[in-house]
Structures are given as C-alpha cells and as structure tokens.
C-alpha positions in Angstrom: -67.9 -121.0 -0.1 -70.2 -119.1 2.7 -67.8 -118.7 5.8 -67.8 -120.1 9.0 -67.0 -120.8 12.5 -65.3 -117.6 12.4 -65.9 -116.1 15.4 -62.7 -115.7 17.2 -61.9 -113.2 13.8 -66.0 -111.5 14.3 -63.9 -108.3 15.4 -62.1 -107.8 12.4 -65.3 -106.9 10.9 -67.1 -104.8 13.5 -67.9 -101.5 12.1 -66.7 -98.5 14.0 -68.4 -97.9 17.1 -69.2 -101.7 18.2 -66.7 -103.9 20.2 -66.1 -106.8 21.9 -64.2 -107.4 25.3 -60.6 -107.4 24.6 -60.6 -107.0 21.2 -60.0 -103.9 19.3 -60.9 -103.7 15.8 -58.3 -104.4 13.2 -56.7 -101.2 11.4 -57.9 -101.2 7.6 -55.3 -100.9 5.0 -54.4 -98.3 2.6 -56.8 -99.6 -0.1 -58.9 -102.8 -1.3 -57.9 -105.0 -3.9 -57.6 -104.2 -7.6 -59.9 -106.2 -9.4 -58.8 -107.6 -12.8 -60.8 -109.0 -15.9 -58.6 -113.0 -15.7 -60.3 -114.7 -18.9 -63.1 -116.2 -20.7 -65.1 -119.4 -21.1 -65.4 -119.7 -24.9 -67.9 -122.3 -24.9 -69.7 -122.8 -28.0 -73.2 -121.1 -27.1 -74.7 -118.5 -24.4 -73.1 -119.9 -20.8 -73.6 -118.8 -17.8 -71.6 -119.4 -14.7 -73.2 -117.7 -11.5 -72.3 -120.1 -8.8 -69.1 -120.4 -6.7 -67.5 -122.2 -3.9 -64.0 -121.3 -2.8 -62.1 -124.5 -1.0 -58.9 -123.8 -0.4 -56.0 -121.7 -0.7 -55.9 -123.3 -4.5 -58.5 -125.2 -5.1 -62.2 -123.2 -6.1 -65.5 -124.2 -7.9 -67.7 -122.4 -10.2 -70.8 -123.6 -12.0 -73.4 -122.9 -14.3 -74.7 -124.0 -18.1 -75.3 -123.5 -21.5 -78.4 -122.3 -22.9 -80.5 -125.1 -24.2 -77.6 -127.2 -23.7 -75.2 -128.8 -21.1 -74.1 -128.1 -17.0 -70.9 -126.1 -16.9 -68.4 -126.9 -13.9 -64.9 -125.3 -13.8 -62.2 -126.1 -11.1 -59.5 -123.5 -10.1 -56.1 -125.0 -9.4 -54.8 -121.7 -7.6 -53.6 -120.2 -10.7 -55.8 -121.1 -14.2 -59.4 -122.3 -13.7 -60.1 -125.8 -16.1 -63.2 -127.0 -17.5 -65.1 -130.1 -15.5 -66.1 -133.1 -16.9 -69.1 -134.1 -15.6 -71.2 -137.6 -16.0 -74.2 -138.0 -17.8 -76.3 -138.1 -14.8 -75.4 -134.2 -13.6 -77.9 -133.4 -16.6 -79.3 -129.6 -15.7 -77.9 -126.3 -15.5 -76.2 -126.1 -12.0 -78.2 -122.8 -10.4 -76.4 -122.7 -7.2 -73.7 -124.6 -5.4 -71.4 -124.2 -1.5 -68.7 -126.5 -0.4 -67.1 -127.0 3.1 -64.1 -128.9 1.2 -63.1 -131.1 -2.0 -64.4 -134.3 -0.9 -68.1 -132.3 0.1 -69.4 -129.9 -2.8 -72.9 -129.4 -3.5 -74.2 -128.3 -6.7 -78.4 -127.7 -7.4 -79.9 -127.3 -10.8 -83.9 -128.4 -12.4 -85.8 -127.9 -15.6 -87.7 -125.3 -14.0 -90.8 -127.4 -14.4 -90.9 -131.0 -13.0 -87.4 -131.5 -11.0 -85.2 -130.1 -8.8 -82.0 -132.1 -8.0 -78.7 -132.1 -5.9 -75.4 -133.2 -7.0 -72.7 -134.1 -4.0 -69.3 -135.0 -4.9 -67.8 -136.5 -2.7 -64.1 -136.5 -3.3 -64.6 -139.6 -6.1 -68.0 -139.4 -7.4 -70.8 -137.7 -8.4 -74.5 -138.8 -6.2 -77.5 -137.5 -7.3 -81.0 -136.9 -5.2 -84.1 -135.3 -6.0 -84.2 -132.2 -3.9 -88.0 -131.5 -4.9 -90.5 -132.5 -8.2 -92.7 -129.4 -9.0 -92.0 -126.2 -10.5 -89.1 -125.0 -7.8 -85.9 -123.3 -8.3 -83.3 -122.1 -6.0 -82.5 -118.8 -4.5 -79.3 -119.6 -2.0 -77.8 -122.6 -1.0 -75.7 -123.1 2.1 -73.4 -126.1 3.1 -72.8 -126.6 6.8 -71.3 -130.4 6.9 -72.3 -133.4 4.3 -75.1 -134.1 6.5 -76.3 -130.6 6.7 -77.5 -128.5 3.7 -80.0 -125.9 3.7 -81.7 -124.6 0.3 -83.8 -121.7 -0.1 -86.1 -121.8 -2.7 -89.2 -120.6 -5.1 -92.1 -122.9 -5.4 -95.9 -122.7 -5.4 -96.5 -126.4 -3.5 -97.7 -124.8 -0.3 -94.2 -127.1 1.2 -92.5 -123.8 2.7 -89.2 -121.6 1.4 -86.3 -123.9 2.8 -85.4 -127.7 2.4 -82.8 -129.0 4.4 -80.6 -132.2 3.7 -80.0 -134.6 6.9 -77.6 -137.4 5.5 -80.8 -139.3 4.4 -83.7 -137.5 2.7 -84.7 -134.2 2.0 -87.4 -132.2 4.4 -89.3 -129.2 3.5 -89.8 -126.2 6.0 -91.7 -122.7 6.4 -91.1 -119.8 7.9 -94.1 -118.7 9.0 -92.8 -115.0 9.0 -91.3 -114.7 5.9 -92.0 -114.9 1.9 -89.2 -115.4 -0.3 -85.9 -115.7 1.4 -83.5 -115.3 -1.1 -80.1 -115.4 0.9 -78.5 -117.9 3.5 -75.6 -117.5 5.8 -74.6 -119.8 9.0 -72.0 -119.3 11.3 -72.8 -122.9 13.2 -75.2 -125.4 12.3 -77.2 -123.8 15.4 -76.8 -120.3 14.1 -77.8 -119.2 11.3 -80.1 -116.4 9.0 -82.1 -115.8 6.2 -83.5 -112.0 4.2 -85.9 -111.9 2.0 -89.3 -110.8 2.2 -92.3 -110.5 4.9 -95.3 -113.3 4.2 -98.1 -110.7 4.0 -95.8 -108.8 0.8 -94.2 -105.6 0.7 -91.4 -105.2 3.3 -87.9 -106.9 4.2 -87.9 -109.5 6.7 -84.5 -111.4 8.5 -85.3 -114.2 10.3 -82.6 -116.5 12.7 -82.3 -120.3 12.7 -81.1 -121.5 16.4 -80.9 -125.2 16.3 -84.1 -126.1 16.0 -86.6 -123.0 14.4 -86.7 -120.2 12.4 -87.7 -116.8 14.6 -88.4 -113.4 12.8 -85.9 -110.2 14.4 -87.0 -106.9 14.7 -85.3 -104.1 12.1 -84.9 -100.8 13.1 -87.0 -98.2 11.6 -85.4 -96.3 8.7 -86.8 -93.3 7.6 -88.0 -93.9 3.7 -90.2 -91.8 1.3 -93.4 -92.5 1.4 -94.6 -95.1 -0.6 -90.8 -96.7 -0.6 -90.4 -100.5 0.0 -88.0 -102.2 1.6 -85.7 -104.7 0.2 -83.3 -106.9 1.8 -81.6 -109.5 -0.4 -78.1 -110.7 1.0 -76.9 -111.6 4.6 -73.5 -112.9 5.4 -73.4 -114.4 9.8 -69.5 -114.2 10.3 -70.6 -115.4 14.4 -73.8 -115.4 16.0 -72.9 -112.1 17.0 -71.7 -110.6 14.0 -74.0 -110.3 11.2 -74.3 -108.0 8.2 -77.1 -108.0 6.1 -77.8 -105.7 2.4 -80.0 -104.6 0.1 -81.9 -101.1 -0.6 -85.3 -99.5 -0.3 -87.1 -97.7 -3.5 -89.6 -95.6 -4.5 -91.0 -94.5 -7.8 -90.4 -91.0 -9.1 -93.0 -90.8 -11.9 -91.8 -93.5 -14.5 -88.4 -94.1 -12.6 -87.5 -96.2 -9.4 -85.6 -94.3 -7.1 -83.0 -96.6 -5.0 -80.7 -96.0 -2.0 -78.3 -99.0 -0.3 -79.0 -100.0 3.1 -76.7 -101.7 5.3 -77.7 -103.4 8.7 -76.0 -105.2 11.2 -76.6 -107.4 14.1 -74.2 -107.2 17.4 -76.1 -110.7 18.6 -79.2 -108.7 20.3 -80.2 -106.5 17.5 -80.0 -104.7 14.2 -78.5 -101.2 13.6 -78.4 -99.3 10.7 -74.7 -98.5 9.5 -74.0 -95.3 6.9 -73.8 -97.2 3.2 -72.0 -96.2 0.2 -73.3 -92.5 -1.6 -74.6 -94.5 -4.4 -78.6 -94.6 -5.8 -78.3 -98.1 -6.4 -79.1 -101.8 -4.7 -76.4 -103.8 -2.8 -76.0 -107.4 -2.7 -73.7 -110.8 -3.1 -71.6 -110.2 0.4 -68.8 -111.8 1.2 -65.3 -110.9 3.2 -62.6 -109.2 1.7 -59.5 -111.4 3.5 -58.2 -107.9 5.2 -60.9 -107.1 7.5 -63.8 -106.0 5.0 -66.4 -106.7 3.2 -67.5 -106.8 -0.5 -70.7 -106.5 -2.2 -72.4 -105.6 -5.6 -73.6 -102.6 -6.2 -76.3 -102.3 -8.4 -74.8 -105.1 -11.0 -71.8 -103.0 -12.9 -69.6 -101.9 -9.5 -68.4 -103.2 -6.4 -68.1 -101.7 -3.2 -66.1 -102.6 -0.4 -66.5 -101.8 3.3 -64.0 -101.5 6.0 -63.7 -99.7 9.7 -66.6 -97.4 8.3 -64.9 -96.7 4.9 -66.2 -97.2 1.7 -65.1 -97.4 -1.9 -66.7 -98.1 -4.6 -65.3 -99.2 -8.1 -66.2 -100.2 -11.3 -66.0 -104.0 -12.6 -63.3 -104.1 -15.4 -64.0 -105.6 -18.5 -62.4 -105.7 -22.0 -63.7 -102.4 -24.6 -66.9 -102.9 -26.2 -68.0 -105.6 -23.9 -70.7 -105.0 -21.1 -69.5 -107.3 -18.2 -70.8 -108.1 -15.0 -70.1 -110.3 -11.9 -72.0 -113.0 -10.4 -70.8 -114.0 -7.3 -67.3 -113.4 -5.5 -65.7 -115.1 -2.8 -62.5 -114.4 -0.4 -59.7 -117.6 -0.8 -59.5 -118.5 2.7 -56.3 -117.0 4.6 -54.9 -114.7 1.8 -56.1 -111.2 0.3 -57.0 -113.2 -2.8 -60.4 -112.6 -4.2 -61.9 -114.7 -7.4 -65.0 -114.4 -9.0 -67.5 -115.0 -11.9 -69.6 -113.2 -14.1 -70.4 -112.8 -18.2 -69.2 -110.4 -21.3 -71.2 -109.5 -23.7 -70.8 -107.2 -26.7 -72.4 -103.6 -26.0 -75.5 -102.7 -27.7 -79.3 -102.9 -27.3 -79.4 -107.0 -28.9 -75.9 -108.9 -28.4 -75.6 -112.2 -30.0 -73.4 -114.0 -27.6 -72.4 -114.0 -23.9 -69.5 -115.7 -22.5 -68.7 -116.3 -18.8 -65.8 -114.8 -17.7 -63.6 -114.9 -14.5 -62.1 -112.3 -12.2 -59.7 -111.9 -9.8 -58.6 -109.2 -7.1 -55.4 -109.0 -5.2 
C-alpha cells in the first residue's frame, strides 16, 4: 500500500536543512529496524511473489504466480501470512497490485501477449475487467479510491504510458514528456508523480499529475562522467510538498557499468539533490520506515535506510547457501513494523528451484 494523505506528518520526513512553518523535524532514533528472514512459500514449482499492499495494522496482501502455472495471493493476519484461494476467473500471474483497504484491493496480471486484466475485490468478490488487449505489461500500479486507479505500463499500441480506472471503463493517456515511467506515487487524487525516462531516450524524467494533466519538472544538474546516463526508477509523494524520488546514474568503464545512487527531493517548487548512501550501486522500491525514514533497495541484495540525513545500509538476511532477495516492502500503518517479499534460491551459477519468501523488520 502506497501512502497517502499524509501531509500533516510531510515533516517527519524532511531531510536536514528543509522546514516547514512550525514544525521541526522529528529526532531519528538510535537505529532502523532489524530485518529478519520470516518464512517460505513451498509451492510446488518456481513462484514468484513481487507485489504488496499493506492494509492495516494486521491485515496485508502479497501477490504473484507460479511459472507456467497458477496466480499466487497470500493474506497476512498480523502475525503468519496464509495462502489465498482465488476463483477460476483470476487466471494470470498477478504482476502488480495497491489497496486503500480490505473491501478495495487491486491486483493486475496478462499473458504478456493478448490481455491485460484487473482484479478488484471488493470485500466479497472477485470482478474482473480488461485493463488493455495487446502486448502490455505493468510497471507500477497505484490505488487512490475504487473509482480511481492509475497503471503505468509497457506497450507498443501508440495508446500512451498510463491508464486510469474511473468507476466505469478504462482510459488510456500519454505523457507527452516522458517514455517509460516505471514508478507511481499520489499524495491526493490531484497530486501526484511519476519517474521514468525522457521520450526522446537517454535521460531521467519526473513528471506531476495536478488534477487534470501530466506536466514534466525541471531536475537539477548533477555533475556525471561523461558519457553517464541518468536513471530515475522509484518516487514515493508523502504531500504535494514532500516528495522523494531514487534511482542512480552509470557509465561504462571498459566492459563494466559504473553506478552511483542518487537521491532527489521536491520541497513543492523544485528538486534538490540530497547526499545518498557511499554505495556503487542503484536505489529503488521506496517506501517509509514508520519512525521518520525511509527505505529503499539498494542494488537488489541490501537495503538502505534514510533518516534526518543519516544512512545505513545492511544486507538482506537469508538462510546459508541460499541467495535471497526482496521484492517490494511496505511500512504497517502506525507501528515501526515493516513486512516484505522476495525469493531464495540455492547459490550457484544454475539453481533448480526458487521459492518466495517473506520478511519482516521491527
């Protein structure tokens, strides 16, 4: 679940240097939350579970599929997290899913070559729509009411990046500005933002929805090697005036890419540059921390997390001899409480099986 309507908390995520009337930023605590390795899918087959929606204080979502075989859905109960069942009709692997509560979670998923579909419980059912028929897949999905969804998405139709659900029908849109977008965050249904990358290639581009249209922002120039490009692939709007977005620029060093994390954020008139974490690698999958923070992937084996102009950065546990890796995270609204999913696999160059697996951080 993408937060929002959090702007009378924006302050507790200012980084140093940038505040608001009144409001002083919150003091961080000692450390950030311990992640642990919780447990394991053991579904018959290679699964995948890469989407999550957190709903409550216990109640979460995550969903994904087997390979060559069924949609995977999983419901956390604030303790143990127990398999789905689903009805014939949610028939594809679910790619992406957000939820604003347990009677309104969305779930996307196609064949990757004629359909792309919704699924909408609704508290008692599941609905099904087609989103989109065409070779189209998702990047981001973000749920602002049951009448308001926004998709980003990969397709070669000409129809635009986004589609946006109304409470009727599906609508396609481009942003003129912008190619891919691969991340979504709104604070309102008139506030919102999207990264990705510039229409004419090469280059990072964040563009803001105010009610009614998609405008490109200006970034600030950031000194890069020549030759580097710049990648931005994660944005998380806490209020229209708090906004942070991720990602990394590169170069190539003979045979090797060269990477170094960038870290932007927008005070609600324009984007600075904030120091990132002293790693070589990319950033993504933001979220909040619950304790005035943020987290983020680094670079797909660590985590970093970011608070009052601190970082640390920490490797994601796993069981010995497996490689493991995480997914997509999420903060359980009002608590310290962090959950989140990702896959095991044995170590080695070929590994026969993969199993998703479930973390969580306290």
């Amino acid at each position: 679940m993408k937060l929002r309507g959090l702007a009378a908390l924006s302050a507790l995520f200012l980084p140093a240097g940038v505040m608001t009337a009144g409001v002083a930023e919150a003091a961080p605590k000692s450390a950030p939350q311990k992640w642990k390795f919780s447990t394991r899918t053991n579904v018959a087959g290679d699964d995948s579970l890469g989407a999550l929606a957190v709903t409550g204080r216990k109640s979460a979502w995550a969903a994904g599929g087997v390979w060559q075989g069924p949609p995977l859905l999983y419901r956390w109960n604030g303790s143990a997290w127990r398999r789905v069942k689903l009805p014939a009709h949610v028939n594809h692997t679910l790619e992406e899913m957000d939820a604003t509560s347990d009677k309104n979670v969305w779930a996307f998923g196609g064949d990757y070559s004629s359909v792309l579909k919704s699924f909408h419980w609704n508290g008692k059912s599941w609905k099904t729509s087609v989103v989109e028929r065409g070779e189209v897949y998702t990047w981001d999905a973000e749920v602002i009411s049951s009448k308001n969804v926004w998709l980003s998405v990969s397709e070669h139709s000409g129809r635009g990046q986004l589609r946006n659900w109304n409470g009727r029908k599906w609508r396609s849109m481009r942003v003129p500005a912008a190619g891919r977008l691969y991340s979504l965050s709104f604070s309102s249904g008139k506030s919102g933002w999207a990264v990705g990358t510039k229409a004419s290639g090469g280059g990072a581009v964040a563009v803001r929805w105010n009610g009614s249209s998609w405008k490109p922002t200006a970034l600030p120039r950031i000194q890069m090697p020549k030759g580097s490009t710049l990648h931005l692939g994660s944005v998380l709007a806490l209020s229209s005036r708090n906004v942070y977005a991720v990602g990394s620029y590169s170069w190539m060093v003979d045979d090797d890419e060269e990477f170094r994390p960038i870290v932007l954020h927008w005070n609600g008139s324009k984007w600075r540059r904030l120091t990132g974490p002293k790693v070589h690698s990319n950033l993504s999958g933001l979220t909040t921390d619950g304790r005035g923070g943020l987290w983020m992937n680094v670079g797909g084996d660590r985590l970093a997390n970011y608070r009052a102009g601190r970082w640390t950065v920490t490797r994601i546990p796993g069981p010995a001899g497996q490689h493991v890796g995480l997914d997509a995270m999420a903060n359980v609204p009002g608590t310290a409480t962090m959950l989140g999913v990702g896959y095991a696999r044995p170590d080695g160059p070929e590994p026969n099986t993969q199993d998703s697996v479930f973390f969580t951080a306290r």
